[in-house]
C-alpha positions in Angstrom: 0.0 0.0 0.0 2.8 2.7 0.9 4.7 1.7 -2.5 1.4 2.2 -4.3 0.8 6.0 -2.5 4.3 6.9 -3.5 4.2 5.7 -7.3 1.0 7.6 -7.6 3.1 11.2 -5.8 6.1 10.0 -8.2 3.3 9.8 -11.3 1.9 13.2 -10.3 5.2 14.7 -10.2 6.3 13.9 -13.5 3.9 14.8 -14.8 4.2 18.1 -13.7 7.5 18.4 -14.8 6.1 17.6 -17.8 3.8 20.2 -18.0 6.1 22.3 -17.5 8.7 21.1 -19.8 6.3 21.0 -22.5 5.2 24.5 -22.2 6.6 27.3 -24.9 8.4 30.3 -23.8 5.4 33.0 -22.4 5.1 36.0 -25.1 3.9 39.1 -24.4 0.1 39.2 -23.4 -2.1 41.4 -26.3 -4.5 43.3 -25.5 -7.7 41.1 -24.3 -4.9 38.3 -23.2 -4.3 37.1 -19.8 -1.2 36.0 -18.2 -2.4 32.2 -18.4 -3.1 32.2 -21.9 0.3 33.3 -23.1 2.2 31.0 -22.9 0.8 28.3 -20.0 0.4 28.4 -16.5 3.7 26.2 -15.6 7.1 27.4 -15.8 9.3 26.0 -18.6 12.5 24.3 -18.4 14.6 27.1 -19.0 12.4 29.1 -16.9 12.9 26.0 -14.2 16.7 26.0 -14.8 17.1 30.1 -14.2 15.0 29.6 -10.8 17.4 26.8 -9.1 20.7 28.9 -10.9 19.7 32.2 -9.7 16.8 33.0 -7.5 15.4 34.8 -10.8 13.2 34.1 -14.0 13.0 35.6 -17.0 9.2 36.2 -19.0 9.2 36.7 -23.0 9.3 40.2 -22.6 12.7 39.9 -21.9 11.4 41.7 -18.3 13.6 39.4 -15.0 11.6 38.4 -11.8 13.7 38.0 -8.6 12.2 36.0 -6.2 12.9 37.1 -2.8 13.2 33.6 -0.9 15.3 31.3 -3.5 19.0 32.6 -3.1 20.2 30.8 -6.2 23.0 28.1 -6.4 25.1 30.9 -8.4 24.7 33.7 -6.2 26.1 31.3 -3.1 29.0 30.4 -5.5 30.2 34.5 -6.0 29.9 35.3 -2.4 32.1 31.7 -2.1 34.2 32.6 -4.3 34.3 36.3 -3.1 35.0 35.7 0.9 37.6 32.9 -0.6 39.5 35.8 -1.9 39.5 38.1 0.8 40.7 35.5 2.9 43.5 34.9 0.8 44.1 38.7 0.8 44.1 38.2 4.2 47.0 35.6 4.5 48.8 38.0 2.0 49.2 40.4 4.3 52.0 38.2 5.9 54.3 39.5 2.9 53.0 43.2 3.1 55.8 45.3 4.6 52.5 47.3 6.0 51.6 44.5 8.5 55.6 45.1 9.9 55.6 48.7 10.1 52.2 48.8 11.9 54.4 46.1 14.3 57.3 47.5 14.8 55.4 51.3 15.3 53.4 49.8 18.1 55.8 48.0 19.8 58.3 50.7 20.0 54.8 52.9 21.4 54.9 49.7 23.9 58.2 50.1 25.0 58.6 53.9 25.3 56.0 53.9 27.5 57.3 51.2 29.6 60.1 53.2 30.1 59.6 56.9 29.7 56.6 57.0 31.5 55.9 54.2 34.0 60.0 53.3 34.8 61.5 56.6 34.9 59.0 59.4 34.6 56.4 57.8 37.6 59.0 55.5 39.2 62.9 56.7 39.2 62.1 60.4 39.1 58.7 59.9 40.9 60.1 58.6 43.8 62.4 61.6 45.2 60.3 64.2 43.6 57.4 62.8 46.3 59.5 62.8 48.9 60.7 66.5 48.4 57.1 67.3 48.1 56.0 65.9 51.4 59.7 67.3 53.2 58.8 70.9 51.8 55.8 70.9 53.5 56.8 69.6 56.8 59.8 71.9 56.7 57.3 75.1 55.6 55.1 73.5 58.6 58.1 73.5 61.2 59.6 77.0 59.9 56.1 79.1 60.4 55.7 77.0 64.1 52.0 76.0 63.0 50.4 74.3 65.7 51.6 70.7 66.4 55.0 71.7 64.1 57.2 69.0 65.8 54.7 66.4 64.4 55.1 67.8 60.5 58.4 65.2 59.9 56.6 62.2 61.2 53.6 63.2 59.2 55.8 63.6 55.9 57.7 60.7 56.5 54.0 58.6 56.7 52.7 60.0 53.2 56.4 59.6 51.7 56.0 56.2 52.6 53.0 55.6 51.6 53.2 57.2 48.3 56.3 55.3 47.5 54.9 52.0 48.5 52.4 51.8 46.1 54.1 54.1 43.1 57.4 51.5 43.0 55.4 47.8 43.1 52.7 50.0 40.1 55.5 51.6 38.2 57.4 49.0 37.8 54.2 46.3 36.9 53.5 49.0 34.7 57.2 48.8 33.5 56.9 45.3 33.1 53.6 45.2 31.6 54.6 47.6 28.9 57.6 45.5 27.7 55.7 41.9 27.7 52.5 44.5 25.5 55.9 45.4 22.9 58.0 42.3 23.0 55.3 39.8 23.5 51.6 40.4 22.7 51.8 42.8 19.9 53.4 40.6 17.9 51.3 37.6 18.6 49.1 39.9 17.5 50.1 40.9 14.2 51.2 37.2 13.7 47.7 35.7 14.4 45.3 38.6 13.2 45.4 37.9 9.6 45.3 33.9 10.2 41.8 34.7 12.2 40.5 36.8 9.6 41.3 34.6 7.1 40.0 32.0 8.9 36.9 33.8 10.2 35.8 34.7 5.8 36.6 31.2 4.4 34.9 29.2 7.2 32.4 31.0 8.2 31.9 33.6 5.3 32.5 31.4 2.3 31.9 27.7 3.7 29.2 27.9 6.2 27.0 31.1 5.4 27.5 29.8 1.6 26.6 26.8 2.1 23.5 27.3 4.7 22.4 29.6 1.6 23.3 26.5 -1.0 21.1 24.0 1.4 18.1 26.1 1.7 18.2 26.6 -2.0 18.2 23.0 -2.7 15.1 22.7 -0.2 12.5 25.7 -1.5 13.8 26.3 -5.1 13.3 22.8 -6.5 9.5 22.5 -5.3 8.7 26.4 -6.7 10.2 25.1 -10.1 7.8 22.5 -10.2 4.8 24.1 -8.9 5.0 27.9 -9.6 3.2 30.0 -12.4 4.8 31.6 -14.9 5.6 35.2 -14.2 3.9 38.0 -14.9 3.5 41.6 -13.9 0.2 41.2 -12.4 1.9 38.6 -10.1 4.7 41.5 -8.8 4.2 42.7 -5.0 7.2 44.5 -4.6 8.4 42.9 -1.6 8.1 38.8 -2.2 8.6 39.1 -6.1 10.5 42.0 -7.9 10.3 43.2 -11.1 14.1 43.9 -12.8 14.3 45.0 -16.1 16.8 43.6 -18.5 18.8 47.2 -17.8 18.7 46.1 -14.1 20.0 42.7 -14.7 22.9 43.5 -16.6 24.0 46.3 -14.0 23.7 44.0 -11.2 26.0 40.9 -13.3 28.4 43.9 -14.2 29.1 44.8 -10.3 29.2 40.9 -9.7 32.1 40.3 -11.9 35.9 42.2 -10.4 37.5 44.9 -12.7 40.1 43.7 -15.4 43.2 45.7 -15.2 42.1 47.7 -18.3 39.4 49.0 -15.9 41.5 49.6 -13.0 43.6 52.0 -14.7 41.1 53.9 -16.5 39.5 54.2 -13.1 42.5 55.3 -11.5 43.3 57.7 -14.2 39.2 58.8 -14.1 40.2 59.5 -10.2 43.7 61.5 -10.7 41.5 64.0 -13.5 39.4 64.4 -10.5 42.2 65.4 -7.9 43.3 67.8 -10.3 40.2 69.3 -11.3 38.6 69.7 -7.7 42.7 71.2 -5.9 41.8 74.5 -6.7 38.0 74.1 -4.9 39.6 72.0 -2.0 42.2 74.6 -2.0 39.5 77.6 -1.3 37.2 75.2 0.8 40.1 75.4 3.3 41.0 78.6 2.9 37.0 79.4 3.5 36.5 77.0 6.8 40.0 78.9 8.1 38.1 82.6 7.7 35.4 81.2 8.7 37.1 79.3 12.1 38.3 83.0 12.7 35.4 84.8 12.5 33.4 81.9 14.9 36.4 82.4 17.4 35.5 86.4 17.2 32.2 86.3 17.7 32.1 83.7 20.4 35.2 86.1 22.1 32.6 88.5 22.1 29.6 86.7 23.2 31.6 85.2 26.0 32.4 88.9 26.9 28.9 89.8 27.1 28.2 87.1 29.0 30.2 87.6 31.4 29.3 91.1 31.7 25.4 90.2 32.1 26.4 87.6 34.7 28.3 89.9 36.8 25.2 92.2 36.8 23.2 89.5 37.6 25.1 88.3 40.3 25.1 92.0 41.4 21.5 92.3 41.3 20.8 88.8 43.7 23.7 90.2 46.0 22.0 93.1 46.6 18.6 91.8 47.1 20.4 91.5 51.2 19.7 94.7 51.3 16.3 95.0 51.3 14.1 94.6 54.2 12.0 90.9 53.9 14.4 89.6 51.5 17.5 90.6 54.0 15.3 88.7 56.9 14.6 85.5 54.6 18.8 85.0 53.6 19.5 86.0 57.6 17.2 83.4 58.8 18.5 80.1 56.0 22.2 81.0 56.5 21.3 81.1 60.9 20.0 77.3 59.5 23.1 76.6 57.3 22.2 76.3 53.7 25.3 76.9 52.4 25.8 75.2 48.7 25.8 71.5 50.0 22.7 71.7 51.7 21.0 73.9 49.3 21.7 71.0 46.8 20.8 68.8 49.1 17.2 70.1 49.8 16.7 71.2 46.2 14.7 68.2 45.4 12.4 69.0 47.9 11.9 72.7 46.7 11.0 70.8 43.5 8.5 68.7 44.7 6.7 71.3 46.9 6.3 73.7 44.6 5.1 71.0 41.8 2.6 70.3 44.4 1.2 74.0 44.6 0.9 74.0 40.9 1.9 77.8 41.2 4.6 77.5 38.7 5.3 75.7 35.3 8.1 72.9 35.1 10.1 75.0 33.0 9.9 78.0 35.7 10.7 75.0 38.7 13.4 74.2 36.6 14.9 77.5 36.4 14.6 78.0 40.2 15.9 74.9 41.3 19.2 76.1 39.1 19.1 79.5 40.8 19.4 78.0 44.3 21.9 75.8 43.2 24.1 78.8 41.7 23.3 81.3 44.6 22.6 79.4 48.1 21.8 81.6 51.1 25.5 81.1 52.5 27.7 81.8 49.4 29.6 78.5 48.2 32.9 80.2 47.9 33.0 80.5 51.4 35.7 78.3 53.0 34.2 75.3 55.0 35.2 73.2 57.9 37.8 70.2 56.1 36.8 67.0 56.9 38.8 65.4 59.9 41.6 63.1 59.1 43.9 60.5 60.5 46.9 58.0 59.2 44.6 55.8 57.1 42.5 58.6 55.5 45.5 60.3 54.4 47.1 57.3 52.9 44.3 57.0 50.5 44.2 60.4 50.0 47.7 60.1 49.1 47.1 56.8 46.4 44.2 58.9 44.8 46.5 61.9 44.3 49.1 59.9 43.0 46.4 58.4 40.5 
């Protein structure tokens, strides 16, 4: 029973193919003609042969139907054979003198910072200019007889040592670091870079993209070639099945196929006409942008002038408000509370949230305030505050993060 069901399918098919086969190339519909009765409903065997090949079929118009879904055996052979070639460009580059320079450039960059910077700039030179940083001081402490002078050295000494134990043990990681980077990892990576690009277009590009596109094409096109209509341009949507024209074909072949040498130099020679012809232009584009740059850093010296000068009245207009009476007993009465420009930050949100509440104001008029309080706070912010207390441990991290 099972054979008999699948002789019947392999009767039905055949005779499909048949179908097809047997009908002639479609010809242009006249006037009164449908699509169907110019040529049959089935595609033919060309017609077949140009869906599996490339994804397209052509009517007897000479007018090319791309059809979105079938890639097209040829079109997974060019990008093949096209990521087959850039990956052998890619192993070229180990006979390019480029690949060396780019090398040798970044791991003398490598070294010189090693060096220069993290051996003797933050290390060898670091070292004693810390120390006569942290001696000044005490000795500027003990000369004036500041209060609690005799304890100046001992202080020094602690953030001398400090600093030194961590800039030494970092300078000199940072030392070594820099000459494994130069001597060791830059030129693994220059000598495995191209390898992995290489490796990453051919296997992945040209093998495994091509041939997931190859597998599906063998799935979808070869049941649309037995089953699918002849096209037509009542059959066009745009998005599943395109209409090309014969124009559009042979443009798109042309940019498959890479330039012969012929056309390399009369493309190169196309682009040195254009260096010369556009010099001059460039020439006054620059000399235009430079004018220009000029005239921007004028105007903006100016503006920033102004600015200034209307910020100064400003500021001279909100410090005098202290001097009239309920404005003079409002500023008394927050700085008596302490809202200098910590705590004026600090309670801004509030401000924000009680006067969106009140619904006196609009947001952009909140927003403005809140920036107001921020900028001018009852206790002005230039005002020196109380430092924050410190002991040993404090001031040794105090001391790494200045180093940093």
């Amino acid at each position: 029973m099972p054979n008999t069901i699948i002789n019947k399918f392999l009767l039905l098919a055949l005779a499909v193919i048949l179908s097809g086969c047997s009908a002639t190339r479609p010809q242009a519909a006249t006037p009164g003609e449908t699509e169907e009765t110019t040529g049959g409903y089935f595609l033919t065997l060309e017609q077949k042969g140009q869906l599996l090949w490339m994804g397209q079929v052509q009517d007897g118009t000479g007018n090319w139907y791309d059809i979105w879904i079938v890639p097209g055996y040829r079109n997974q052979g060019l990008r093949a054979k096209k990521y087959t070639i850039l990956a052998g460009d890619n192993l070229e580059e180990y006979v390019q003198a480029e690949k060396y320079r780019k090398l040798k450039k970044e791991s003398k960059d490598a070294f010189e910072w090693a060096y220069d910077d993290c051996l003797v700039d933050f290390t060898i030179e670091g070292v004693p200019r810390a120390w006569n940083k942290y001696w000044s001081k005490a000795s500027e402490r003990s000369s004036k007889r500041v209060f609690g002078w005799w304890f100046a050295y001992p202080w020094a000494f602690l953030e001398g040592t400090v600093d030194n134990a961590f800039r030494v043990p970092t300078g000199l990681t940072g030392a070594a670091s820099g000459m494994v980077w130069g001597a060791a990892v830059v030129p693994v990576y220059h000598a495995t870079n191209s390898a992995v690009k290489a490796s990453w277009n051919f296997a992945v590009n040209a093998v495994l993209i091509s041939g997931i596109g190859t597998t599906w094409n063998t799935v979808i096109a070869p049941p649309l070639s037995l089953v699918g209509q002849q096209p037509a341009p009542a059959r066009v949507d745009g998005f599943w099945v395109t209409r090309l024209s014969q124009e559009d074909v042979i443009k798109a072949r042309a940019l498959e196929m890479p330039p012969t040498p012929e056309e390399t130099e009369a493309l190169a020679e196309w682009g040195r006409w254009l260096l010369i012809t556009s010099k001059p232009y460039e020439t006054r584009r620059t000399a235009l942008e430079k004018a220009s740059q000029e005239e921007i850093s004028a105007i903006r010296q100016k503006l920033q002038q102004a600015t200034n000068q209307i910020d100064a009245e400003e500021k001279e207009a909100i410090g005098a408000l202290a001097t009239n009476s309920p404005q003079k007993e409002a500023k008394n009465r927050l700085e008596n509370l302490g809202f200098n420009g910590a705590k004026t930050n600090y309670a801004s949100e509030e401000v924000r949230k009680y006067l969106e509440n009140r619904h006196e104001l609009s947001e952009e008029e909140i927003r403005k305030l809140i920036k107001l309080l921020r900028q001018y706070p009852p206790i002005d912010s230039d005002q020196p505050a109380l430092r924050r207390k410190t002991e040993p441990v404090q001031r040794s991290l105090q001391v790494i993060d200045e180093i940093k």
